[in-house]
C-alpha positions, 0 to 999 in steps of 0.5 A, a space after each residue: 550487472 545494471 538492472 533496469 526496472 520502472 515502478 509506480 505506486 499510488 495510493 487512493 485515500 477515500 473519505 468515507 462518510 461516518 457510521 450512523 450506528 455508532 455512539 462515537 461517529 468517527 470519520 472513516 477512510 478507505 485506502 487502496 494502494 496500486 503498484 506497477 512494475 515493468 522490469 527490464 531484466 532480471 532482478 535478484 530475488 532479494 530485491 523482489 523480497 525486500 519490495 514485497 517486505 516493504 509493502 506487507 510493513 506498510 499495509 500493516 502499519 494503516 492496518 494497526 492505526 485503524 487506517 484500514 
């Protein structure tokens, strides 16, 4: 039967001023990332794992590409 659920994601991308201390002063970001879900009746353990596996990928992508 036809689930209904509402979510919003947001992601707040901040620059950041460069380290002084560094030899090489590269630019730095700091990145917060904001869900909501408001579900409107019961969803499949499934689809929260494939959400929640999606959202881990992603933080680990900036993580690796030292986004984060």
């Amino acid at each position: 039967s036809p689930v209904r659920a509402l979510s919003v994601s947001v992601m707040v991308i901040t620059p950041l001023t460069p380290s002084k201390d560094e030899l090489l002063s590269l630019p730095r970001t700091n990145v917060t990332i904001m869900a909501w879900i408001q579900m409107g009746g019961w969803i499949p353990d499934g689809v929260v794992k494939l959400y929640k596996t999606k959202l881990a990928d992603r933080i680990k992508f900036l993580r690796e590409t030292h986004f984060v």
